[in-house]
N, C-alpha and C positions, 0 to 999 in steps of 0.2 A: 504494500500500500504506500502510496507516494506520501511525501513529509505533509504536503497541503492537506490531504484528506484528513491522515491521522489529526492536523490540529483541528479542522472540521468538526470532526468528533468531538476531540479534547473541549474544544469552546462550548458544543452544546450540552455535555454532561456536566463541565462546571458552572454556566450558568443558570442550568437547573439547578443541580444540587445550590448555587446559591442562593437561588429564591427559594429550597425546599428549607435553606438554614435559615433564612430570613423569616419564613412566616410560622416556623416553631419557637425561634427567637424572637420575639418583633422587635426585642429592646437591644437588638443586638447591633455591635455598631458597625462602620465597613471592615474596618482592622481587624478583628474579629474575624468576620462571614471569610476577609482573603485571607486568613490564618488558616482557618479550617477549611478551604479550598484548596491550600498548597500541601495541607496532609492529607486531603483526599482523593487527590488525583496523580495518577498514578504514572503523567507523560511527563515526559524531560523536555529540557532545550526548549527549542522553537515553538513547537506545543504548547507546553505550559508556558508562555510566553502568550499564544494566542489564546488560553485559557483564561490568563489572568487580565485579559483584556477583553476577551467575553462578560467577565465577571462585574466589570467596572462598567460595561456599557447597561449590562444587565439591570445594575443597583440605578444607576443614573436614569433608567426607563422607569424604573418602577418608583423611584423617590419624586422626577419634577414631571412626569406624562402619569404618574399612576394606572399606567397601564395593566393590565389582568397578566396573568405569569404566561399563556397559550401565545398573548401579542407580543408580549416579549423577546421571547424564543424565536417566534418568529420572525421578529425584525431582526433578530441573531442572524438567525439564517440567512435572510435576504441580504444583509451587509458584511459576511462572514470574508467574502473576497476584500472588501472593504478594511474591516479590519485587521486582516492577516498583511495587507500591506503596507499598514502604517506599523504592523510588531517589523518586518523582516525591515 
């Protein structure tokens, strides 16, 4: 699997599980949620690179658009190319 897909992945499983820490947490704050992001995911390098900036887009949807966790993701997805080329 090419390095792009892999972070693909890696972005959309950590920005779930962020919004899965966020809404069991709600007091929880972003330091925190990318703390327990970066012991939960399991990709190196470039990857979690594009993870951890999943992660930040993710929080930033959901704190100033409050957007629902399904719109979120999905706006992940649609600007995944987007984001992986402001990590590399």
């Amino acid at each position: 699997m090419a390095d792009i897909e892999k972070a693909k992945i890696a972005m959309m499983i950590a920005a779930s599980k962020a919004l899965d820490y966020s809404k069991v947490n709600p007091k929880a704050e972003s330091e925190e949620i990318f703390q327990h992001i970066m012991k939960e995911i399991p990709a190196t390098g470039f990857a979690k690179a594009a993870a951890i900036a999943a992660v930040d887009k993710a929080l930033r949807y959901k704190e100033r658009e409050n957007l629902k966790e399904r719109e979120i993701l999905q706006r992940i997805m649609n600007e995944a190319d987007a984001i992986i080329s402001n990590v590399g």
